[in-house]
C-alpha positions as CSV (number, residue, x, y, z in Angstrom):
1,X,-18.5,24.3,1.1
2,X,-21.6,25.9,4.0
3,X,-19.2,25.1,6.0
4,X,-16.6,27.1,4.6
5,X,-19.1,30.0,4.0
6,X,-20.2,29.8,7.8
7,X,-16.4,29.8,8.8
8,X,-15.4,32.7,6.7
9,X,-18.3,34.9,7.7
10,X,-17.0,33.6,10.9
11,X,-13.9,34.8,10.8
12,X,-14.6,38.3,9.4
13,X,-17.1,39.0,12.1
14,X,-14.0,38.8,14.5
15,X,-11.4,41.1,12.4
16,X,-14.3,43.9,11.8
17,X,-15.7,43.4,15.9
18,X,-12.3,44.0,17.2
19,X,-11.2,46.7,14.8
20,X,-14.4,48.9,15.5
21,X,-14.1,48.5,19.4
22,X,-13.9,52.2,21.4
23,X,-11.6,50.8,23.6
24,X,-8.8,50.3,21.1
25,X,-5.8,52.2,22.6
26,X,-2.6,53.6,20.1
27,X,0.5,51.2,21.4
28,X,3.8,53.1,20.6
29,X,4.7,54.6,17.2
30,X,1.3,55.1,15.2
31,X,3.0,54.0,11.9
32,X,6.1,52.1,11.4
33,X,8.2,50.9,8.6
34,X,11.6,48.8,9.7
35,X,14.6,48.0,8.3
36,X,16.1,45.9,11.3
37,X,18.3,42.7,10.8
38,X,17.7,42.1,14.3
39,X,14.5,39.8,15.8
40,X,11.5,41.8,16.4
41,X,9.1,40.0,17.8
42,X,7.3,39.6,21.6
43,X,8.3,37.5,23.9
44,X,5.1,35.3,22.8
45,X,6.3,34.3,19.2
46,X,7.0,31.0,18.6
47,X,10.7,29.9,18.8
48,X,11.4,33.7,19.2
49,X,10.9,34.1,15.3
50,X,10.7,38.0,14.2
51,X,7.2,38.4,12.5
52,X,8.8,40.6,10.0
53,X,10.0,36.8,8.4
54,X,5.8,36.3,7.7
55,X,5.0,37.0,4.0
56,X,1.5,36.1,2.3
57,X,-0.5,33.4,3.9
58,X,2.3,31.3,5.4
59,X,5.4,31.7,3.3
60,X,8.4,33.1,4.8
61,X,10.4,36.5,3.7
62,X,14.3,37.7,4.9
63,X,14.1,38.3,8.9
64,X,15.5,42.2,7.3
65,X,12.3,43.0,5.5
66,X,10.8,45.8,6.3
67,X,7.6,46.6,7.8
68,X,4.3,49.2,7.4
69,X,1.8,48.9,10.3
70,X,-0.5,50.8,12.7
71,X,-0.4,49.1,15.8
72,X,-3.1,49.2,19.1
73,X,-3.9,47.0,21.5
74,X,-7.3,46.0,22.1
75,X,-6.9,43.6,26.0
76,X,-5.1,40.5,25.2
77,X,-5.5,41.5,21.5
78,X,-3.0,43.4,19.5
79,X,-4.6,44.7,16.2
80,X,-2.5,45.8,12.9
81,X,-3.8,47.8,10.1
82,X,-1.6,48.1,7.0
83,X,-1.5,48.5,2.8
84,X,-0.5,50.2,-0.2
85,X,-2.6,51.9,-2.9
86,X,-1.2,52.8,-6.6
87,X,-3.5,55.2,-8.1
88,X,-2.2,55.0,-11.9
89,X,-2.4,55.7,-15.2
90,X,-1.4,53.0,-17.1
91,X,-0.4,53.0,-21.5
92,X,0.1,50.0,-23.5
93,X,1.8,50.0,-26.6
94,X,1.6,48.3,-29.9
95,X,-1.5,47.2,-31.5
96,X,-3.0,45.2,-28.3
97,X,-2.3,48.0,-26.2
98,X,-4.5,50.8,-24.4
99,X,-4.2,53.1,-21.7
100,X,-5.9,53.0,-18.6
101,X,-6.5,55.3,-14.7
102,X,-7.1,52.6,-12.4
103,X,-6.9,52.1,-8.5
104,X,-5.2,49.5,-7.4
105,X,-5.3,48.7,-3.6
106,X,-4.6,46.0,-0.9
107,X,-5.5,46.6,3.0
108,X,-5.2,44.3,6.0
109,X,-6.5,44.4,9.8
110,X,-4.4,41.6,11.4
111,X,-5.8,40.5,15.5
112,X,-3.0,38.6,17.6
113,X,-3.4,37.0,21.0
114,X,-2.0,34.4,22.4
115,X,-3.5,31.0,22.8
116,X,-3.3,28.2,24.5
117,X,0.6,28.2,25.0
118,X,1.3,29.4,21.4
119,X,0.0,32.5,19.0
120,X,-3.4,33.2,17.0
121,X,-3.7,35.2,14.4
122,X,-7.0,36.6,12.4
123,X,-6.4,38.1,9.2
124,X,-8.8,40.2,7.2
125,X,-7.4,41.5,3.5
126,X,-9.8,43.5,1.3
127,X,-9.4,45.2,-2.1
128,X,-11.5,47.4,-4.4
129,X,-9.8,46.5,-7.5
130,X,-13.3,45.4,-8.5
131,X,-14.4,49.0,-8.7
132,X,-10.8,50.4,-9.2
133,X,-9.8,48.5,-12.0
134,X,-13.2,46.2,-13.3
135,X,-13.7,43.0,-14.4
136,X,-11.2,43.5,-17.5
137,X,-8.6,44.6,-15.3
138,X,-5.5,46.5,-16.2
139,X,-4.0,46.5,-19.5
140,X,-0.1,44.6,-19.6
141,X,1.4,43.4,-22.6
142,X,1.7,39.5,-22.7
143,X,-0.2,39.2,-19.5
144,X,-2.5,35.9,-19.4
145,X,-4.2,34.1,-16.8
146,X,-8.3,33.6,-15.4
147,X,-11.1,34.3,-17.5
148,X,-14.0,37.1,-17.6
149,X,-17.0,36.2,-18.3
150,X,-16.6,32.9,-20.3
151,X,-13.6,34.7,-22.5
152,X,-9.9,34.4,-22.0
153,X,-8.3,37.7,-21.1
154,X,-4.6,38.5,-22.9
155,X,-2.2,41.4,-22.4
156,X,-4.4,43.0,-19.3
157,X,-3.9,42.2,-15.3
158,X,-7.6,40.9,-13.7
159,X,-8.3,42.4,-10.7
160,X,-7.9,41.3,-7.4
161,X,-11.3,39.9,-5.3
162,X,-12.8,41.9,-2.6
163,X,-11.3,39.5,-0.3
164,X,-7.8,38.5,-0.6
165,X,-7.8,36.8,2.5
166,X,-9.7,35.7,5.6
167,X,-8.1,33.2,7.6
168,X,-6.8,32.2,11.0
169,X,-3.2,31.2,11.6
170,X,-2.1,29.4,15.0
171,X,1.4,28.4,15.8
172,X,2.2,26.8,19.1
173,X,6.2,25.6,20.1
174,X,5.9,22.1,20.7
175,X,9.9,21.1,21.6
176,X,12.6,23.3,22.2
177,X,13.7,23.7,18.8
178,X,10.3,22.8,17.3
179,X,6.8,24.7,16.5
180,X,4.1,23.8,14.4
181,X,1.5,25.9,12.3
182,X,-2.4,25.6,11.6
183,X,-3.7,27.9,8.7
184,X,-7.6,27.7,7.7
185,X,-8.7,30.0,5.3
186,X,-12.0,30.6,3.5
187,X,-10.1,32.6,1.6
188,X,-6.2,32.7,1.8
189,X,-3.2,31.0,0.3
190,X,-2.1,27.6,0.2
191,X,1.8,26.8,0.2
192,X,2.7,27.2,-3.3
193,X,5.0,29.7,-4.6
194,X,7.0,32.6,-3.2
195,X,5.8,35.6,-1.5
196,X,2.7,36.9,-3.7
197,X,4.3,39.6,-5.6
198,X,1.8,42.5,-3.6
199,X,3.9,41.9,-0.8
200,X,7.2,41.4,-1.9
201,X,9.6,43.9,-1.0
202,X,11.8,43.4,-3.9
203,X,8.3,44.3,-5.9
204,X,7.2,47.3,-3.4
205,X,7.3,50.3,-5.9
206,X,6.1,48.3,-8.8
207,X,2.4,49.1,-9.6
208,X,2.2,46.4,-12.6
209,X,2.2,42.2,-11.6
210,X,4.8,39.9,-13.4
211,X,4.0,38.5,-16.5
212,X,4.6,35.4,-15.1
213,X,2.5,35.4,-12.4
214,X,0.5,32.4,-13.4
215,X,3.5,30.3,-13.7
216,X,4.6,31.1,-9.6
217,X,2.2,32.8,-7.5
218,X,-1.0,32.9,-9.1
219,X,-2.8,30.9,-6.2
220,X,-2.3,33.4,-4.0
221,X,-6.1,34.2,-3.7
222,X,-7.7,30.8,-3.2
223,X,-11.2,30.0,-2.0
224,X,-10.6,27.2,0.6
225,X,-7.1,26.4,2.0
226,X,-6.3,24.1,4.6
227,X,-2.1,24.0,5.9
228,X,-0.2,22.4,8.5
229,X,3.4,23.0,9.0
230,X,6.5,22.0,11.1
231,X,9.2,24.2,12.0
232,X,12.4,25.4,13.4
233,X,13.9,29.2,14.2
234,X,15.5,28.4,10.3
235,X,13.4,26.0,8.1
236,X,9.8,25.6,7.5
237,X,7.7,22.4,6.0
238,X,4.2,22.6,4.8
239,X,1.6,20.6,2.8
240,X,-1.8,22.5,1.6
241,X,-5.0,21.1,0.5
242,X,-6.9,23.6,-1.2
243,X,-9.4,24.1,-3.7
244,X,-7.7,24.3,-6.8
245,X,-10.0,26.5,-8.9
246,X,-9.0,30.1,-10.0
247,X,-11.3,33.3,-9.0
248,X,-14.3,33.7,-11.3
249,X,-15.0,37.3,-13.2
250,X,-17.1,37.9,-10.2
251,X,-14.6,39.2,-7.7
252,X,-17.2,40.2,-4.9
253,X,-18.1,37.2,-3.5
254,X,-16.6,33.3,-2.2
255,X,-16.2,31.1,-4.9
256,X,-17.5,27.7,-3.5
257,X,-20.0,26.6,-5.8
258,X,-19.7,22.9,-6.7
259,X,-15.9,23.1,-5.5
260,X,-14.0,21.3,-3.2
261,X,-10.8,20.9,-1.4
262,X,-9.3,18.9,-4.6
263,X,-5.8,19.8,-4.8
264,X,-2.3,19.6,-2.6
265,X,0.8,21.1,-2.1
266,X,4.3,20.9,-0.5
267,X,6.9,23.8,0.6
268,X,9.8,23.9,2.3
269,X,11.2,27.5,3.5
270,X,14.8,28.5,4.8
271,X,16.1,31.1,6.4
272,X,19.9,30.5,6.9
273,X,20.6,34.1,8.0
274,X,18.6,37.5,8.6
275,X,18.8,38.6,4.6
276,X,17.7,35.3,2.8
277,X,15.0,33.4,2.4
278,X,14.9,30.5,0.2
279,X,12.0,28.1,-0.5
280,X,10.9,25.4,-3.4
281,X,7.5,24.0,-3.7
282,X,5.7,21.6,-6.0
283,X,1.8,21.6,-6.2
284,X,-1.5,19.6,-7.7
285,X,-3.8,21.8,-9.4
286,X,-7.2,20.1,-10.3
287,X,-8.9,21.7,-12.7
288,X,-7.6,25.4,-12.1
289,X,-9.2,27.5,-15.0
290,X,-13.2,27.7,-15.6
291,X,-12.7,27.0,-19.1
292,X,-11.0,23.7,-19.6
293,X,-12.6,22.2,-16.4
294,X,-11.1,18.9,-17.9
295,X,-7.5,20.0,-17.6
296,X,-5.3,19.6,-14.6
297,X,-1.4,20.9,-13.9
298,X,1.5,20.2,-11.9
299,X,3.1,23.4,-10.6
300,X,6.6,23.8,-9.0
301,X,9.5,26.1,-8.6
302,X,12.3,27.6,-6.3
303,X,12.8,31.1,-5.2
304,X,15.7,33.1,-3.6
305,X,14.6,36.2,-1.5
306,X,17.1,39.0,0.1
307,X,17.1,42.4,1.5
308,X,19.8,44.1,3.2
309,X,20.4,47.9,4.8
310,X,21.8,49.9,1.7
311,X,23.9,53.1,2.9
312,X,21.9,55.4,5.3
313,X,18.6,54.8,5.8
314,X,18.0,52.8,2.8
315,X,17.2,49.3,2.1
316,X,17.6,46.7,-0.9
317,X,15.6,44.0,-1.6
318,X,16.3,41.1,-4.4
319,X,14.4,38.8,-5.6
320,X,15.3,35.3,-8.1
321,X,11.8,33.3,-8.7
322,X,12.0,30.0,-11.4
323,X,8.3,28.6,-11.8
324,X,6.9,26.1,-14.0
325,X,3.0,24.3,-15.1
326,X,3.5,21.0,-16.4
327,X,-0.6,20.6,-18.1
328,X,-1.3,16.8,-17.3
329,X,-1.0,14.9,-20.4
330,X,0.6,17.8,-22.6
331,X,4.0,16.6,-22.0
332,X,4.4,20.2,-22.3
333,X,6.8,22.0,-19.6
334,X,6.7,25.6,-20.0
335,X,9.0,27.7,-17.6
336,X,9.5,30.9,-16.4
337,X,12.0,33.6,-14.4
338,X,12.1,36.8,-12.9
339,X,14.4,38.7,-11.5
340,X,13.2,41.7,-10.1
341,X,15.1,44.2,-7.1
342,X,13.9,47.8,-5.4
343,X,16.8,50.1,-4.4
344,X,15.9,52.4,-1.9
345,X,18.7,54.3,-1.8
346,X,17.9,57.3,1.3
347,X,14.8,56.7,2.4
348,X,13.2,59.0,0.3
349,X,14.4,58.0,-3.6
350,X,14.1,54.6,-5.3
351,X,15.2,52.5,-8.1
352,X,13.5,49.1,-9.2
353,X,13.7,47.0,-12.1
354,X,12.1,43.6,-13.0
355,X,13.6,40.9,-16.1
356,X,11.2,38.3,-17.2
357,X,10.6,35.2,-19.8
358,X,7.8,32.7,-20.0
359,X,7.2,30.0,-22.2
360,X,3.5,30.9,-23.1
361,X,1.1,28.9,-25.6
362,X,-0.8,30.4,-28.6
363,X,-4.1,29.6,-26.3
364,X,-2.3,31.4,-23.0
365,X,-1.8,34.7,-25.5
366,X,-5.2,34.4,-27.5
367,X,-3.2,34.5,-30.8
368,X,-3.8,32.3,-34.4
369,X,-2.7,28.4,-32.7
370,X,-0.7,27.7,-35.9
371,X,1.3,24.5,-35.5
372,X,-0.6,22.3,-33.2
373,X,0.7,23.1,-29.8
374,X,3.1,26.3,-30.3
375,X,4.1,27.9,-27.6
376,X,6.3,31.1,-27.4
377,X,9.2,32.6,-26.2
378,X,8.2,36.4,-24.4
379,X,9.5,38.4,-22.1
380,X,9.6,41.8,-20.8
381,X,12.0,44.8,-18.9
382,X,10.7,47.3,-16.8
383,X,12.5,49.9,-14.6
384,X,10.9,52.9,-12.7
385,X,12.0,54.9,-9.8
386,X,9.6,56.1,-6.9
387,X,10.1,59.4,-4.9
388,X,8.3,59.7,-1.4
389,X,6.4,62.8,-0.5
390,X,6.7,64.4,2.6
391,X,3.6,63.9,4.8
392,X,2.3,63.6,8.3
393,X,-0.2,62.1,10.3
394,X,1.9,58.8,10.0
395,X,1.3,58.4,6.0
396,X,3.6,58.3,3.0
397,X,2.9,59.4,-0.3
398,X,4.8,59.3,-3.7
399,X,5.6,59.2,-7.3
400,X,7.0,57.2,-9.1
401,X,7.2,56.3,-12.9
402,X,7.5,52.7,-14.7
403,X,8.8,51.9,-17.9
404,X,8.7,48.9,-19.7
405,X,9.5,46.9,-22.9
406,X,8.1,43.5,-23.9
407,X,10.0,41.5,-26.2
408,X,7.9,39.0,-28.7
409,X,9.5,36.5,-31.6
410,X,8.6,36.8,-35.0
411,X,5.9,34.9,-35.5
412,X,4.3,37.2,-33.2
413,X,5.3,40.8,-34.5
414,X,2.4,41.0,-36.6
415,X,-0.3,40.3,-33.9
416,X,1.7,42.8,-31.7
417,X,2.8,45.4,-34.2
418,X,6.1,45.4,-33.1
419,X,8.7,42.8,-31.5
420,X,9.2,45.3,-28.9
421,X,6.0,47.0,-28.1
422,X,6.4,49.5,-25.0
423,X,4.6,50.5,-22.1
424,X,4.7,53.2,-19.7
425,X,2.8,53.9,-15.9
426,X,2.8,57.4,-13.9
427,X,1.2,56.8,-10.5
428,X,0.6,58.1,-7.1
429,X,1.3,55.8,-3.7
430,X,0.0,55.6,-0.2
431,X,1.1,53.7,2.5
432,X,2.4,53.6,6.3
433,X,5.0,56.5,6.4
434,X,8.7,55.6,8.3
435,X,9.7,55.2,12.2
436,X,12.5,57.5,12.7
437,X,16.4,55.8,11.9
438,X,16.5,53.6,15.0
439,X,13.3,53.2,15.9
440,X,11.5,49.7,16.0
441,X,8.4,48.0,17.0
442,X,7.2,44.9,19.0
443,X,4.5,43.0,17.4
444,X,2.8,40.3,16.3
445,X,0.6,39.4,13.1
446,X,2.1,39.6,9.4
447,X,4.4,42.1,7.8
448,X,5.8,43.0,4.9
C-alpha cells in the first residue's frame, strides 16, 4: 500500500496547488444550483454527457439533477468547490436513545482539464465529522455498521473520515458511440451501490443516513479503489477492485495497514431518459469489518433514481434502493429497502420523507443473541421539511426539522422501551445558493 500512500499524497498535492493559485479567475455565475433536463456539459465531455449525470465516485444520477458549485478557471484547468453542512441537534428516543449538537459536513474541490483527447478529473473531498460529530458518532435508532475502538456501535451514525475521497477520474471517447473510464483512488468509491446517500438529491434535506446504509452504500469511503468502465451516452459498465475493509475508529488518516486490493465488484448504470437513472450491482467483500476479520459477504442490489421540475422553480427527486449482504457461509440473506423523495416545492420550501426495513441480526443491533442466529425485522419513518433563508454572497441557508419513528418487533420492545421509539432533529444548512430561473452553467467535474 506505499504506493498507494505516495499516490494519494500525490493527488492532494494537485487539488490544494491549484485551489490556492492567485491567478484563479471567477468564470460566470459565482454559485449555481440547476434544475435543467437539458445537457450541460462543454464541448470536451465525453460522448457529450451532461456532468450533472456524475454522482459519487463513478455512479450515475438523472441527467435533471440539480447542481451546487463555485466555478473558476485556473488556464486549461477548471476548478469546482461545492458542499453542504447540517449543524444539528439531534434526540433519540426510547431507552437506547440520547440527544446530541453535532456538525456534520462534506466539501469538495474538483480540477478538470482535458487530456489527451478525453477528460481528467482530480477530486479532493474532506469532512470534519471527526471533530463535529466524534468517534461515537451521531445517535440513530437501529443504526449499525463499523466499529470504535474494538466495540460494535448500535443505534448511533459513525462519522465520516477526514477524507472522503481523493481520486483521479479520466474518460476518453474511444468510438462514436463509445467512451471508457479510469478511476484510481487512494481514497474513493468502488462501483457498488447507488449514489452514496450524501449526495443524493432525493436525500438532500435529510441530515440523518439510512438505517440501511450498510446493506447499499456503505463502501462509499474505501481506502484503495481501482475502476474501469465502458460506456455509451445511455448505459454504463464497471468492475472495481478495491480494498474491502471498512474505515477504522480512527477517521484522520489512510487505512492501509496490512490491507490490500482483495475485493471486486460489477455495475451496470442506465439512463434511458433525462429523469431516471437505474443501476444494479453485485460485489465481493473480503473481510469488511475489523472484528470478524474471518468473515467475508456477498453484497448486491438494484436502485431506481428520478428527479423532475415540480411547478415553478421547484424540483422532485425519488428515490427506490433494494440492497442485500449474503455473510459467506451463513446461508443467511438479509435484505433491505428505502424509499425516500425531497419535494422542493418553490424553491424556497421543502418536503422529504424516507420508509425503510432491514433484516438486522441480534449481533448487527448489539441485543441478547437468543436463538442461535436471530435476526430481526426493523424499520423506520421519517419526514421533515426544510425552509431556505434568504442570503447573499452566493450562499443558502436554512431550517429545516426531521421527525422520525422506528418500528421494532416484540422481542425487542424491551431492549428499546418501546416498539415505536421516536426521534426528532432541528438543524441549520449551508450550501451553494440558486442561479436565477433560467440560468445554467457549463462545466466539468462532479455534481450533485
Amino acid at each position: 500500500m506505499d504506493l498507494l500512500k505516495s499516490i494519494s499524497l500525490a493527488l492532494a498535492l494537485a487539488v490544494v496547488s491549484l485551489s490556492v493559485s492567485p491567478t484563479v479567475r471567477p468564470s460566470g455565475a459565482l454559485w449555481a444550483q440547476m434544475h435543467m433536463p437539458h445537457p450541460t456539459s462543454g464541448p470536451e465531455a465525453p460522448l457529450g454527457i451532461p456532468e450533472t449525470r456524475l454522482g459519487s465516485g463513478t455512479s450515475w444520477l438523472p441527467d435533471s439533477s440539480p447542481m451546487h458549485a463555485s466555478h473558476f478557471t485556473l488556464g486549461a484547468w477548471t476548478l469546482m468547490v461545492h458542499g453542504s453542512a447540517f449543524l444539528q441537534y439531534d434526540r433519540q428516543g426510547g431507552t437506547r436513545g440520547e440527544d446530541q449538537v453535532a456538525l456534520l459536513d462534506w466539501a469538495m474541490l474538483a480540477a478538470s482539464r482535458s487530456l489527451a483527447g478525453g477528460q481528467l478529473d482530480l477530486r479532493g473531498m474532506l469532512s470534519t465529522d471527526p471533530w463535529g460529530v466524534g468517534s461515537a458518532g451521531y445517535p440513530l435508532l437501529l443504526q449499525t455498521g463499523e466499529s470504535n475502538r474494538g466495540v460494535p456501535p448500535h443505534d448511533h451514525q459513525h462519522p465520516h473520515d477526514l477524507f472522503m475521497e481523493v481520486a483521479a477520474l479520466y474518460r476518453r471517447a474511444v468510438a462514436k458511440n463509445l467512451g471508457a473510464s479510469l478511476y484510481l483512488a487512494p481514497v474513493g468509491e468502488p462501483a457498488v451501490g447507488p449514489v452514496a446517500f450524501p449526495h443524493r438529491p432525493s436525500a438532500a434535506n435529510d441530515p440523518l443516513a439510512p438505517i440501511s446504509h450498510h446493506w447499499q452504500d456503505g463502501t462509499h469511503i474505501t481506502f484503495g479503489v481501482l475502476t474501469g468502465g465502458v460506456f455509451t451516452r445511455t448505459a454504463n459498465v464497471e468492475v472495481s477492485w478495491f480494498n474491502g475493509r471498512e474505515p477504522n475508529e480512527d477517521r484522520t488518516d489512510f487505512d492501509y495497514a496490512g490491507r490490500h486490493l482483495d475485493s471486486y465488484s460489477a455495475r451496470i448504470s442506465l439512463n434511458p431518459g433525462p429523469r431516471w437513472s437505474l443501476s444494479g450491482w453485485y460485489a465481493y467483500l473480503k473481510s469488511p469489518e475489523g472484528l470478524h476479520p474471518d468473515e467475508s459477504l456477498h453484497r448486491f442490489g438494484v436502485s431506481a433514481l428520478t428527479t423532475r421540475p415540480f411547478g415553478k422553480g421547484g424540483l422532485w427527486a425519488s428515490a427506490l434502493i433494494w440492497g442485500a449482504n449474503d455473510p459467506l457461509g451463513s446461508g443467511r440473506l438479509s435484505n433491505s429497502v428505502v424509499l425516500e423523495s425531497n419535494l422542493d416545492l418553490d424553491g424556497t420550501n421543502s418536503i422529504f420523507g424516507r420508509a425503510e426495513y432491514v433484516r438486522k441480526s441480534a449481533e448487527d443491533l448489539v441485543v441478547p443473541a437468543g436463538p442461535a442466529g436471530a435476526t430481526y425485522d426493523v424499520g423506520a419513518l421519517a419526514l421533515g421539511y426544510h425552509r431556505a433563508l434568504p442570503t447573499g454572497r452566493g450562499v443558502a441557508a436554512g431550517v429545516g426539522i426531521r421527525g422520525a419513528v422506528n418500528f421494532v418487533p416484540a422481542s425487542l420492545e424491551g431492549v428499546y422501551g418501546s416498539r415505536t421509539p421516536a426521534g426528532i432533529a432541528l438543524y441549520l444548512t449551508l450550501r451553494p445558493a440558486r442561479v436565477p430561473a433560467g440560468g445554467m452553467m457549463n462545466m466539468p467535474g462532479m455534481s450533485h
